[in-house]
C-alpha positions as CSV (number, residue, x, y, z in Angstrom):
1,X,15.5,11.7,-11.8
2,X,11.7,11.8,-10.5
3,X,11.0,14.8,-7.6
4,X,9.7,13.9,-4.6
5,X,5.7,13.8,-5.0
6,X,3.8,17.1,-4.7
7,X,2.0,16.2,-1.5
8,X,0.7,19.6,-1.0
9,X,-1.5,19.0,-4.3
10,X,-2.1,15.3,-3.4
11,X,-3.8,16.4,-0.4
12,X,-5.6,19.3,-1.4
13,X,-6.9,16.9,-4.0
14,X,-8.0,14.4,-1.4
15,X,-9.8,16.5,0.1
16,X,-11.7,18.0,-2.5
17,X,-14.5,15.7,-1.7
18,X,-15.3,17.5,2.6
19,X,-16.5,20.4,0.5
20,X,-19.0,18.2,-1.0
21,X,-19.9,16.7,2.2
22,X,-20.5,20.0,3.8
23,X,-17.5,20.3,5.9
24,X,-16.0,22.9,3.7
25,X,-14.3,25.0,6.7
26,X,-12.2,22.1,7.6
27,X,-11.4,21.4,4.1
28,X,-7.6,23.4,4.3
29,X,-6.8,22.1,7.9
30,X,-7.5,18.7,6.8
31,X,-5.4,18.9,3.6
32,X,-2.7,20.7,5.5
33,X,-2.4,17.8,8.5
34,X,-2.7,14.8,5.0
35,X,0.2,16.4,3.4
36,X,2.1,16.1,6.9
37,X,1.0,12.7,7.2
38,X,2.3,12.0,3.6
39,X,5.6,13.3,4.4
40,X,6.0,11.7,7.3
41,X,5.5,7.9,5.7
42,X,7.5,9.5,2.8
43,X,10.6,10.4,5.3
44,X,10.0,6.7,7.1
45,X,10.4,5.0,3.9
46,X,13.5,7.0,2.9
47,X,14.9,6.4,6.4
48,X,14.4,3.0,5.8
49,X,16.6,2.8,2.4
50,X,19.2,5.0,3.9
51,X,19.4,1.6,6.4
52,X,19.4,-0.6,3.7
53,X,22.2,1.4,2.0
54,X,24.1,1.7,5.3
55,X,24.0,-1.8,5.5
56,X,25.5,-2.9,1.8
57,X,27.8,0.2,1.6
58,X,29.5,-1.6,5.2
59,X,29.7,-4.8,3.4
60,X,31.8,-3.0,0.4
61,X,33.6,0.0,2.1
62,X,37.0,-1.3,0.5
63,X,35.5,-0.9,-3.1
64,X,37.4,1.9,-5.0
65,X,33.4,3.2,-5.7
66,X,32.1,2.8,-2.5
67,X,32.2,6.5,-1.3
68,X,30.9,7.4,-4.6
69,X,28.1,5.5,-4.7
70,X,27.5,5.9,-1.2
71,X,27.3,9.9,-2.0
72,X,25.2,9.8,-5.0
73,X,22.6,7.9,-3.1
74,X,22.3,10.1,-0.2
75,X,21.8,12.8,-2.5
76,X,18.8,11.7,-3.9
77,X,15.1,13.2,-3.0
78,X,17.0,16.3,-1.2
């Protein structure tokens, strides 16, 4: 199963380029406050599955597999 992605690294790579542009002092405040960001939309989208689960998993709750599948899924990306 894939990990979450490494947003720590994603942003620090991002940002690689302020040093360049001669803004190197803001360089770790601005890689800090990307990787939040990319949480954040991260969190959002797995909120929105977790909906989209909640939502077929009502539709089958009498299924023998339901609470199974219904557990595996939550467990992912934590």
């Amino acid at each position: 199963m894939p990990e979450s992605p490494d947003f720590d690294q994603i942003a620090r790579e991002l940002s690689l380029g302020l040093a360049v542009l001669g803004v190197a002092a803001y360089r770790e405040a601005f890689a800090k406050d990307l990787a939040e960001q990319l949480r954040q939309v991260w969190n959002a989208r797995g909120a929105a599955d977790l909906a989209k689960v909640d939502a077929e998993m009502a539709a089958s709750a009498g299924h023998p597999h339901a609470k199974n599948l219904d557990r595996a899924l939550r467990s992912l990306d934590r």
